[in-house]
C-alpha positions as CSV (number, residue, x, y, z in Angstrom):
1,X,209.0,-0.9,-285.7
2,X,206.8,0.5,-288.2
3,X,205.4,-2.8,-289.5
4,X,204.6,-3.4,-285.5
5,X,202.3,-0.1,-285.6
6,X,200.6,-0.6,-288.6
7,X,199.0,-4.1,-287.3
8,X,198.0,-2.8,-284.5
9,X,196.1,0.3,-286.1
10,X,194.6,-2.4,-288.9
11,X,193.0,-4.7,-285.5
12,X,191.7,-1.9,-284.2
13,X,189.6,-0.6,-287.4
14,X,188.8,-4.1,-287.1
15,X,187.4,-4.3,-283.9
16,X,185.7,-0.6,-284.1
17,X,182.4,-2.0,-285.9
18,X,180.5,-1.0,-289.5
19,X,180.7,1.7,-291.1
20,X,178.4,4.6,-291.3
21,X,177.5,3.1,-295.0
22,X,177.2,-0.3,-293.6
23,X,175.2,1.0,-290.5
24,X,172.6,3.1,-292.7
25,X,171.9,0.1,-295.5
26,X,171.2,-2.4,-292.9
27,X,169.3,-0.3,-290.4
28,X,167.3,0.6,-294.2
29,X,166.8,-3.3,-295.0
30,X,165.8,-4.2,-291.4
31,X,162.6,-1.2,-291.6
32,X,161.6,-2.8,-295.3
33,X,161.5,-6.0,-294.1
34,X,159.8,-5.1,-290.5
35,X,157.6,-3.2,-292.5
36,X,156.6,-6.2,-294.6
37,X,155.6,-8.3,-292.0
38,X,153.6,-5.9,-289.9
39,X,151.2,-5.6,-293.5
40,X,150.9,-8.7,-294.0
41,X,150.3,-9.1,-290.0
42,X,147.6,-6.3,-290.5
43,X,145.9,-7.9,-293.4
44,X,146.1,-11.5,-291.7
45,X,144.4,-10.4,-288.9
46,X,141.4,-8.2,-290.9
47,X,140.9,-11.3,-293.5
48,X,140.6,-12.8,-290.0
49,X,138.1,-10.9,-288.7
50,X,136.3,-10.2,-291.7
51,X,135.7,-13.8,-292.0
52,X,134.1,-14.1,-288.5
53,X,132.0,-11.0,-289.5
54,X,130.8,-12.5,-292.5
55,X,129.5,-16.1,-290.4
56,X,127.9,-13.7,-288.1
57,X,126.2,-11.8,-290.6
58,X,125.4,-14.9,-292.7
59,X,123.7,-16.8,-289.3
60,X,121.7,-13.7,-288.6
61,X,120.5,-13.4,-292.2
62,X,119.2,-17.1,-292.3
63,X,118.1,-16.8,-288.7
64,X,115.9,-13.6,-289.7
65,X,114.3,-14.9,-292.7
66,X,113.6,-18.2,-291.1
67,X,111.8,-16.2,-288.4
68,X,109.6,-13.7,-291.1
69,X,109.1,-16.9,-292.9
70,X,107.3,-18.3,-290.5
71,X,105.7,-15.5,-288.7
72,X,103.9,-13.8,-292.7
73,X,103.3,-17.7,-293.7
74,X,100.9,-18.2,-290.9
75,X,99.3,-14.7,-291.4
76,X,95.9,-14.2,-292.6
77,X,96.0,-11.1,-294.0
78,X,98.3,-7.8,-294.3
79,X,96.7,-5.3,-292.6
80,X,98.6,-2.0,-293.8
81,X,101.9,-1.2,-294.8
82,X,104.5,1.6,-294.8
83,X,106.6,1.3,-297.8
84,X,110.8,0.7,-296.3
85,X,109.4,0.9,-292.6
86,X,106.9,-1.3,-292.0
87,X,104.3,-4.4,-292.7
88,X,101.4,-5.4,-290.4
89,X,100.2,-8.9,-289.9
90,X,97.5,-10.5,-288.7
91,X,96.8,-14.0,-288.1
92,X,93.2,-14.5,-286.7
93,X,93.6,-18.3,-286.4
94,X,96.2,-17.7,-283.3
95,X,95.6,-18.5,-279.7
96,X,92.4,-19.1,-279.1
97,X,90.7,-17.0,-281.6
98,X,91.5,-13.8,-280.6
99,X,94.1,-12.9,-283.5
100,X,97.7,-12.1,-283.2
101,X,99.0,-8.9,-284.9
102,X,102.7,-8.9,-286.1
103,X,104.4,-6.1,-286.7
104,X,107.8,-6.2,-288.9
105,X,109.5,-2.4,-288.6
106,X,113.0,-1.1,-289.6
107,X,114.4,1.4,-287.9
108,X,117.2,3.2,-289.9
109,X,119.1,5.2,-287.6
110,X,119.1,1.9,-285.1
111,X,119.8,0.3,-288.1
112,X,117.7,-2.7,-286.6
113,X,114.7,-4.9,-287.8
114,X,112.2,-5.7,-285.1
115,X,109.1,-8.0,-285.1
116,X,106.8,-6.9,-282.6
117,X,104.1,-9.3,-281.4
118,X,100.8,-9.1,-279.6
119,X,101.6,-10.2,-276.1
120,X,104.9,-10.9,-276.1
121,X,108.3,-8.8,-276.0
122,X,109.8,-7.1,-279.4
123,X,112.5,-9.4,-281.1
124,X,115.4,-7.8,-282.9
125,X,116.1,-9.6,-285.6
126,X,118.9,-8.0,-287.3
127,X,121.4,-5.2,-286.1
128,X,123.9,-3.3,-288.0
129,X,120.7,-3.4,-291.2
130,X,121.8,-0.4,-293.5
131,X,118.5,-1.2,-295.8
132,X,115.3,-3.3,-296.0
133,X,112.6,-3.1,-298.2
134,X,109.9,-5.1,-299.1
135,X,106.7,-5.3,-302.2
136,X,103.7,-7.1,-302.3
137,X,102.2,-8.9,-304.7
138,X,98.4,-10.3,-306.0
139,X,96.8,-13.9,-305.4
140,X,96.9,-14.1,-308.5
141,X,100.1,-15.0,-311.3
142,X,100.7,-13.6,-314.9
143,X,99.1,-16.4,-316.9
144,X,100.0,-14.5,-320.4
145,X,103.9,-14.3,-319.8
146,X,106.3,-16.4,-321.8
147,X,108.3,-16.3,-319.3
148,X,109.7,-19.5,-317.4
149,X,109.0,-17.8,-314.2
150,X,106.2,-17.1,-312.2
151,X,105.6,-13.8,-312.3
152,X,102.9,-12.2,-310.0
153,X,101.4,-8.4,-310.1
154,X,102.0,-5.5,-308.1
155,X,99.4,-5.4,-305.3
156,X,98.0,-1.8,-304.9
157,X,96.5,-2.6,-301.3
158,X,97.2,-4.9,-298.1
159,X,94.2,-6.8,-298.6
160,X,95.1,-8.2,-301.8
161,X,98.6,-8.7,-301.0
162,X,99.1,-13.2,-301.0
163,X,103.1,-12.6,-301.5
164,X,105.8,-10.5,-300.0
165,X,109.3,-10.2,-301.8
166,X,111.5,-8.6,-298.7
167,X,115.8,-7.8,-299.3
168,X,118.0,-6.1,-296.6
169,X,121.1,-5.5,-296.0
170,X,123.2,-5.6,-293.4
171,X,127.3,-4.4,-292.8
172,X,129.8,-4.2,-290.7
173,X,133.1,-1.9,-289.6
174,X,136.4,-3.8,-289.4
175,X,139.2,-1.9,-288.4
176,X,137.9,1.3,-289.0
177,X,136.4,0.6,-292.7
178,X,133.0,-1.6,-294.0
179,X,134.5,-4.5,-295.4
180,X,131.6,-7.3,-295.4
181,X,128.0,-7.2,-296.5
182,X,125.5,-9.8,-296.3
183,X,122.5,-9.4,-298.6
184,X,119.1,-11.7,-298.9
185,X,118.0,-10.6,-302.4
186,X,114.9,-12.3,-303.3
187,X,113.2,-13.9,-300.3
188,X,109.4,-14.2,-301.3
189,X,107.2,-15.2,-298.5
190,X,103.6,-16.5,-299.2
191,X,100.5,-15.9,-297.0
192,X,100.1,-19.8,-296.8
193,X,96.8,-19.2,-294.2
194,X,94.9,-15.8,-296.8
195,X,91.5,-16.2,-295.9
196,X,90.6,-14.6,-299.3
């Protein structure tokens, strides 16, 4: 009768489930490995978005310098400038004779870059523009350098300017944090139509 009682007390431990050991080891692996897939589920999804950022960014980039590009190469002249705010152009062969004045101004607490033109609405080139600055340059190259480069002189007023070097730089927040840049370095822009 004994052997009878023992078998049914060994099914029953059986059938009861895990242990408190067993219960705490696997409910300990389960988080580590839930926990391992949300981070790399986080980090898919930023490299994700980052990505798009950075296209964005890159189009507007190539988008604004094709548009300065044009607008300073068909100037005529600079007319003043604010050093890190501002350049104004004019181009007196536009329209008729009457001129066109182009104005290129960053705004930093917009953080935005916006060419204003003589009769026609502002156009905001870039957004989300932590910097842009800009020199300007002579007519005139450094004939005595050895170096392989041309290399032009500082100009110290508008109307000898013939060359503007502009950079900005632009970013963006991804999930709380700035993750991509896009910079233009060295874009140097000539005054094709200089009268002088």
């Amino acid at each position: 009768m004994k052997l009878h009682v023992r078998q049914a007390t060994r099914r029953r431990k059986l059938i009861i489930g895990f242990t408190m050991v067993e219960m705490l080891v696997s409910v300990g692996l389960g988080t580590l490995l839930l926990s391992g897939v949300m981070i790399l589920y986080i980090n898919g999804i930023r490299s994700f978005v980052a990505m798009g950022n950075y296209q964005n960014l890159d189009a507007k980039s190539c988008n604004t310098l094709d548009v300065l590009s044009r607008e300073i190469r068909n100037s005529t002249v600079l007319l003043s400038y604010v050093p890190s705010q501002s350049l104004t152009l004019s181009n007196a062969s536009a329209r008729n004779g009457l001129g066109q004045i182009n104005v290129i101004k960053y705004d930093p607490t917009a953080r935005t870059l916006v060419l204003k033109r003589t009769g026609q609405s502002d156009l905001t080139n870039l957004t989300e523009c932590d910097r842009w600055s800009f020199a300007i340059y002579n007519r005139k190259p450094d004939t005595n350098s050895f170096s392989t480069n041309i290399v032009f002189f500082a100009a110290t007023n508008a109307t000898d300017c013939k060359l503007i070097n502009m950079s900005w730089k632009c970013s963006r927040t991804v999930l709380g944090t700035k993750l991509n840049t896009e910079s233009v370095q060295t874009a140097q822009i000539v005054l094709r139509n200089k009268i002088k």
